[in-house]
Backbone as a ProteinNet text record, in pm:
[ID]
protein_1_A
[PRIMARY]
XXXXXXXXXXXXXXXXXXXXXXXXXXXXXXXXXXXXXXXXXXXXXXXXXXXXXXXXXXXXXXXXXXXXXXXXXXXXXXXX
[TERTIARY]
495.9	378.7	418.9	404.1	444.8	285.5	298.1	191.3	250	146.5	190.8	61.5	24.6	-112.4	-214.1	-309	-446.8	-379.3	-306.3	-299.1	-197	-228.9	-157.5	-84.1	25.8	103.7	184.3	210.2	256.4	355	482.7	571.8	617.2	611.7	671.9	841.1	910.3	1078.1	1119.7	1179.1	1220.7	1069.9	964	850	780.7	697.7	664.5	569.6	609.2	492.4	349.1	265.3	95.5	43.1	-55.7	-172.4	-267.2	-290.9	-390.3	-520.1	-601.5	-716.1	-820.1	-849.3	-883.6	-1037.6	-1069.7	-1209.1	-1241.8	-1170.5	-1227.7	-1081.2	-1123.5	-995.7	-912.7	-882.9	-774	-763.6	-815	-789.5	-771.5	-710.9	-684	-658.3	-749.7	-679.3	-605.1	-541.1	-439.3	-531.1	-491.9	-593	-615.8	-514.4	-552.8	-481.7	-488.5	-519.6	-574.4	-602.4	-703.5	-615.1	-518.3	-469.8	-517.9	-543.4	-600.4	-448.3	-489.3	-375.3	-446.1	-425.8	-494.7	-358.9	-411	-277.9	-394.3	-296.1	-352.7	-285.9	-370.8	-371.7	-350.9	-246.5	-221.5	-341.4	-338.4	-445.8	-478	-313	-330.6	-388.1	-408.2	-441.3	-353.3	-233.5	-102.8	-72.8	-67.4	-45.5	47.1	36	153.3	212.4	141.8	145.3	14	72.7	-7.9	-41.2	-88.6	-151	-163.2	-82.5	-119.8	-204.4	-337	-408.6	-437.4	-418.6	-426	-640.2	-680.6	-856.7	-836.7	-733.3	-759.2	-661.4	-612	-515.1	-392.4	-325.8	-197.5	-108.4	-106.4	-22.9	-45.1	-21.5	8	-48.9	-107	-142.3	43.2	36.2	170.5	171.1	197.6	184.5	350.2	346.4	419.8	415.4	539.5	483.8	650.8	605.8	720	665	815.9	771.6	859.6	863.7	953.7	848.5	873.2	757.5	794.6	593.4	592.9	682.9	710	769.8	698.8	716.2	653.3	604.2	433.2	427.4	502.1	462	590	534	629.7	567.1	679.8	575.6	587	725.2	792.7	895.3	947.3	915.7	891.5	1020.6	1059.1	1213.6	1184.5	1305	1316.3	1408.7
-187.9	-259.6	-345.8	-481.9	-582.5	-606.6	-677.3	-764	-925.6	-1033.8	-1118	-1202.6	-1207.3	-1239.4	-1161.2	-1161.6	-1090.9	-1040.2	-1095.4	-1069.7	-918.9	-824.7	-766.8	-744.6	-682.8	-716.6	-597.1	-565.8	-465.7	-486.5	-371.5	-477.4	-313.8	-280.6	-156.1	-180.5	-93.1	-151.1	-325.1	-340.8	-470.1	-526.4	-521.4	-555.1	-690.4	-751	-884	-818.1	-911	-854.9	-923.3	-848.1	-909.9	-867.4	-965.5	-972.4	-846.2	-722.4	-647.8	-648.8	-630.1	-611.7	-490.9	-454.5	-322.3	-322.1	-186.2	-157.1	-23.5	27.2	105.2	149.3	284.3	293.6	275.2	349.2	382.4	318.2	232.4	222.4	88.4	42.2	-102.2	-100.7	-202.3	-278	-413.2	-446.8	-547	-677.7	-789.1	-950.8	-941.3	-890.4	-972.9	-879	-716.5	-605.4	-508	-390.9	-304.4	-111.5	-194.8	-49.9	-63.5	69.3	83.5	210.7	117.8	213	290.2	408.3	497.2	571.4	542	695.8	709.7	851.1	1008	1026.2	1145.7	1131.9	1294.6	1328.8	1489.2	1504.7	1656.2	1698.9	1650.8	1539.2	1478.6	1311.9	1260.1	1140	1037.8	1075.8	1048.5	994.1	866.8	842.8	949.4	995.2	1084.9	1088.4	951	965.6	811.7	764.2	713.7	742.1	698.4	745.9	586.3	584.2	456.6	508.1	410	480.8	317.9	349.7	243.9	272.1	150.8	135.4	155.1	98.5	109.7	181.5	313.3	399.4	353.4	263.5	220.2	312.6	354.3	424.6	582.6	673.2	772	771.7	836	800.4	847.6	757.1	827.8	854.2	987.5	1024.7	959.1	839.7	908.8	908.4	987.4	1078.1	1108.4	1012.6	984.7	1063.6	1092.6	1206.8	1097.7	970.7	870	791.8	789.2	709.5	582.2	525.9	403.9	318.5	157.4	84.7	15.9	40.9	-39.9	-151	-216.4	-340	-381.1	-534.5	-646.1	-678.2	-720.3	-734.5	-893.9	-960.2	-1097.9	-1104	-1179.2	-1188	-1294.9	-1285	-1430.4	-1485.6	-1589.2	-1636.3	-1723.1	-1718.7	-1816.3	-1907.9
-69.5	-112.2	-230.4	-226	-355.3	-373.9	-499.6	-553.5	-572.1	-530	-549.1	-629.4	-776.4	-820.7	-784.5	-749.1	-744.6	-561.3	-495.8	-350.7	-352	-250.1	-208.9	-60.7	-65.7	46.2	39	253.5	261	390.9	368.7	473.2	491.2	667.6	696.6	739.7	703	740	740.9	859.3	867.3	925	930.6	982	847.2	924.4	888.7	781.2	673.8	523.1	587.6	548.2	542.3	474.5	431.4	323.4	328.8	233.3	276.5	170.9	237.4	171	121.3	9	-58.8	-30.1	49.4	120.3	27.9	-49.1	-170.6	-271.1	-351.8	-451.7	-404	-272.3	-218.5	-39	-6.9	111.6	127.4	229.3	251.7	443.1	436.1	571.1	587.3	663.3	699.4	756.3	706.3	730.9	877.9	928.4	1076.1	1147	1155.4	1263.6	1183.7	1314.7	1321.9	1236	1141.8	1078.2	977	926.6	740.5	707.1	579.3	466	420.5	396.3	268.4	188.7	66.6	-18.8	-59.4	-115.2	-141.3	-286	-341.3	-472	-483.8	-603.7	-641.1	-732.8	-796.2	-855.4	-976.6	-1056.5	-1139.1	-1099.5	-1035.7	-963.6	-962.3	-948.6	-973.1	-766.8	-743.3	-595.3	-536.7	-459.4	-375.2	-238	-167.2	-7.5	11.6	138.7	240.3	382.9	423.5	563.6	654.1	748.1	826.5	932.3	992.1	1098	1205.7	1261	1421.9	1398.2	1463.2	1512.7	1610.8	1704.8	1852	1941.7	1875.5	1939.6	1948.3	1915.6	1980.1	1893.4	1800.7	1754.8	1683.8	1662.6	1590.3	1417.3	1362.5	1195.9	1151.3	1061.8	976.4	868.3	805.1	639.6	582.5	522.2	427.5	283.4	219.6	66.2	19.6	-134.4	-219.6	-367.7	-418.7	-538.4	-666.2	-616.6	-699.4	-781.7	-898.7	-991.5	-942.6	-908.5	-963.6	-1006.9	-983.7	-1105.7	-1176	-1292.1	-1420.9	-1412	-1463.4	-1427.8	-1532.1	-1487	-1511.9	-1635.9	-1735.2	-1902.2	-1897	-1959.1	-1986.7	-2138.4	-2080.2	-2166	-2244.4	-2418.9	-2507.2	-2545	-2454.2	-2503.6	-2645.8	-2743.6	-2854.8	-2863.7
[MASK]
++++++++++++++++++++++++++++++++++++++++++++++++++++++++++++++++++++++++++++++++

């Protein structure tokens, strides 16, 4: 998952990045098909996992779940 400005974007393996769009805290669907993203949250609310889910059966839901922090947002850097 990158950020690119206010847009977000999500690219599975070698698979084509697309624009997704946020339908609450945690969920997102894709511009133009029928999968929603969801991650999941530990008891600290710390992300821990996503969930891919197909609308129209074509595929399998898939969990997956990383125990790797976050990377840091990006901090603006003052050259002299």
């Amino acid at each position: 998952m990158t950020r690119d400005g206010e847009k977000l974007f999500i690219q599975r393996g070698d698979g084509t990045k697309r624009e997704i769009q946020a339908t609450g805290r945690d969920t997102f669907t894709y511009a133009m098909a029928y999968i929603t993203v969801r991650f999941s949250r530990d008891a600290k609310g710390k992300i821990s996992g996503m969930l891919f889910e197909s609308y129209h059966g074509v595929a399998e839901p898939e969990i997956a779940r990383t125990s790797d922090p976050l990377p840091a947002e990006k901090q603006e850097a003052k050259v002299q």
